[in-house]
N, C-alpha and C positions, 0 to 999 in steps of 0.2 A: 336656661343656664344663667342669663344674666340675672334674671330677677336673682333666680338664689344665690349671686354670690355679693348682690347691695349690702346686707348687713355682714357680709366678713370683715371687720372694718376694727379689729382687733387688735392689740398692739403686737400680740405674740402671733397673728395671721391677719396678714391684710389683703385682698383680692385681688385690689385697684390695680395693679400690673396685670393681670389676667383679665380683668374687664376691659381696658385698657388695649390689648390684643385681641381679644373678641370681637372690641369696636371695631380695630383696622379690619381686621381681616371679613367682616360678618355686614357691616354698617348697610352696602350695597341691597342686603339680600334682606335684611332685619324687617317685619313688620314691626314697623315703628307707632302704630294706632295699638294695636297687641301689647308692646312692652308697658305703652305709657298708660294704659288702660291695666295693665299688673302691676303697675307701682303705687298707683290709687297716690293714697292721702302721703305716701311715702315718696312722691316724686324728686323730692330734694335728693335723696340717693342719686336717683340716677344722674339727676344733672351735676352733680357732686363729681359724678365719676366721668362725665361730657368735660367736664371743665378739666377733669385733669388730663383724660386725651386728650385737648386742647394745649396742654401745656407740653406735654411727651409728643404730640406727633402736630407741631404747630401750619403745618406744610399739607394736610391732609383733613382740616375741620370740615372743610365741601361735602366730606363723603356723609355729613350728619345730615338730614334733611335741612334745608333754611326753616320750615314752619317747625323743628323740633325745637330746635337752637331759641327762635321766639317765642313758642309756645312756652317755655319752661323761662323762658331771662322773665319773660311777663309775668309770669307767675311769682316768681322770687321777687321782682320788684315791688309788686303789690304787695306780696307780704312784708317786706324791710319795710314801704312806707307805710303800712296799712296794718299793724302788727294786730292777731288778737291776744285782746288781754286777757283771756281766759284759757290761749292753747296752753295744756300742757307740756312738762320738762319731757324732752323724749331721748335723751340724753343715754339714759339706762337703756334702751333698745340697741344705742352703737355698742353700746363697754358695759354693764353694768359694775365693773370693776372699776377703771376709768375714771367713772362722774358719779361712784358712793359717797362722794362727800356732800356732792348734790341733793341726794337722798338723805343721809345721814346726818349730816350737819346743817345745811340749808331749809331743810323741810319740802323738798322738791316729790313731784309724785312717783314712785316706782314702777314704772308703766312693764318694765321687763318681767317683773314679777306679776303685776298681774295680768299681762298677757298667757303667760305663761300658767297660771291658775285657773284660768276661763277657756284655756284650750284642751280638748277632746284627750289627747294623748299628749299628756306631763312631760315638758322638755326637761331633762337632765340638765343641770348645771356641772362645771368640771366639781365645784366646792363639795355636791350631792353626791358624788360619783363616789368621790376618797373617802366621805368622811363615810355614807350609809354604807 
């Protein structure tokens, strides 16, 4: 449940409160090798949403493992100092609405779309829904 609620991160639906509550209540019981092994290349999600239990339940970050907590700072460190110059904008995966200007005016890559193109069964967009 937690993986699939990393990318809710919507302006009009955002998860983080429910992630957020999952942690407190679940953290003890979590296979935490499991989660961070389903976030794969997307791990920034979840520590995205570590940090904001961090900030909502300041009095209860113990309950995260210590080696997740470093696992994941070290990994963000290295990328901030160690940036690659070739990852892709991934930007469209949180909002594609959001960070179109990314796409549209910057020249940044559509990664939402073409995720979405290369996958087996066609996600619906809301825009595909009204207009087809």
């Amino acid at each position: 449940m937690i993986v699939s609620k990393l990318f809710v991160t919507r302006r009009e639906r955002f998860d983080g409160a429910d992630l957020v509550h999952l942690i407190r209540s679940c953290a003890a019981t979590l296979d935490w090798d499991h989660l961070l092994r389903l976030t794969g290349p997307h791990w920034h999600l979840l520590y995205w949403n570590l940090v904001l239990f961090a900030y909502a339940h300041p009095a209860h970050t113990d309950i995260v493992p210590e080696r997740v907590w470093k696992q994941l700072a070290g990994l963000f460190e290295s990328q901030v100092m160690h940036p690659r110059k070739n990852a892709p904008f991934r930007g469209s995966l949180i909002d594609p609405k959001m960070f179109a200007i990314d796409v549209d005016e910057w020249g940044e890559r559509d990664l939402n779309t073409e995720y979405r193109a290369g996958h087996p069964c066609l996600i619906q967009m809301e825009e595909e829904e009204t207009t087809g």
